[in-house]
Each structure stands twice: as C-alpha cells, then as structure tokens.
FIPAVEX-333325 format. One record per atom (N, C-alpha, C): residue in three letters; x, y, z. Coordinates in steps of 0.02 Angstrom, whole numbers, plus 50000, padded with zeros to 5 digits. Each point is the difference from the previous one (the first is absolute). Layout:
N
ALAXYZ;...
This chain:
49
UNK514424982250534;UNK499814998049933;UNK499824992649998;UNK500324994450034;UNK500034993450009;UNK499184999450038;UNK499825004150046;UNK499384999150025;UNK499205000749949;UNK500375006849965;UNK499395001849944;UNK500044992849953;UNK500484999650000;UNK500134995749922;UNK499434991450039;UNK500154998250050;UNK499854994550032;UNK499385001050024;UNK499305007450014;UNK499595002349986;UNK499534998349937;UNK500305001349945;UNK499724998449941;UNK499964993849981;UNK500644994850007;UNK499834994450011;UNK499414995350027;UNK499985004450036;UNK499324995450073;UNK499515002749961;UNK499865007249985;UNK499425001449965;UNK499814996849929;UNK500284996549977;UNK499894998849924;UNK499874991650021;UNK500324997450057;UNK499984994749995;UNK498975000750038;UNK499965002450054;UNK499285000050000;UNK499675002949954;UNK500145003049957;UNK499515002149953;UNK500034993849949;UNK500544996649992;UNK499794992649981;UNK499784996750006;UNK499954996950051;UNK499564995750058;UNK499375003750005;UNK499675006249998;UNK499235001749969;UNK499875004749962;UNK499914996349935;UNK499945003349940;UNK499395002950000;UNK499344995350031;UNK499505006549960;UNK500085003750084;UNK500305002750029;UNK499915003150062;UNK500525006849964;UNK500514998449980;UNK500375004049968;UNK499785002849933;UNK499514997649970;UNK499635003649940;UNK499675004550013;UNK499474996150046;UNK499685005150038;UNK500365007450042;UNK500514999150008;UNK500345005950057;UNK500375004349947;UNK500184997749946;UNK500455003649922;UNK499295004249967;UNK499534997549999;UNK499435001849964;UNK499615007650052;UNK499924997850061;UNK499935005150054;UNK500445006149996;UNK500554999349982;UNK500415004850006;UNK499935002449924;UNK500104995849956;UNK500005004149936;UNK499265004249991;UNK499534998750007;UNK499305002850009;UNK500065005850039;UNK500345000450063;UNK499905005950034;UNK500585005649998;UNK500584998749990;UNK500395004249935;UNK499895003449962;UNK499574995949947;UNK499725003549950;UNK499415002050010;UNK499644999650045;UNK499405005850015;UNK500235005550021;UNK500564999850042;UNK500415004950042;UNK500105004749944;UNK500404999349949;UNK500515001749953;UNK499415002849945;UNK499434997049983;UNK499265004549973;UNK499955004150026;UNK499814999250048;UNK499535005450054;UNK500435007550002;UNK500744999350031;UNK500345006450002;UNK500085002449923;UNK500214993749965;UNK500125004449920;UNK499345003549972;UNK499344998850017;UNK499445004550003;UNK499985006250039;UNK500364999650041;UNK499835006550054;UNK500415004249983;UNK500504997649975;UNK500735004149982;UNK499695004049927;UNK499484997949950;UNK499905001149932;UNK499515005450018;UNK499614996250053;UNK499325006450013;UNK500195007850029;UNK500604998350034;UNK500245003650050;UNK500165006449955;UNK500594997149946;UNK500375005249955;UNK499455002549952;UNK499524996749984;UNK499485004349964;UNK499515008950008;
C-alpha cells in the first residue's frame, strides 16, 4: 500500500511539473473513452432493435 500510495505521489508531482503535457494526456484519454463509450452504446441500441 506504502508503494501505491508513494506511486501517486511521483505521478502528480510530474504531472505538475508539465501541465500542458498533462492536459494534453487527460484530454486524450477523456476523448477516447468517450468515443469508446458512443460507439458500443450505439451498437448495443442497433443491436436490440
């Protein structure tokens, strides 16, 4: 637990140290999530039709 916990640490502290690198990498992921999360909730609607 001491390792995870000291993990997140390091990560937040570089995601401090580059902000627009970390906007950019939050924004990447939220974008492709939610295409993910479209795309099947379409297939799932067409599917049961």
């Amino acid at each position: 637990m001491d390792a995870w916990i000291r993990d997140l640490r390091d990560a937040a502290r570089a995601f401090k140290g580059r902000p627009g690198f970390s906007v950019a990498a939050i924004l990447t992921l939220a974008l492709g999530i939610g295409a993910n999360t479209s795309i099947f909730s379409a297939l799932r609607v067409s599917d049961s039709v």
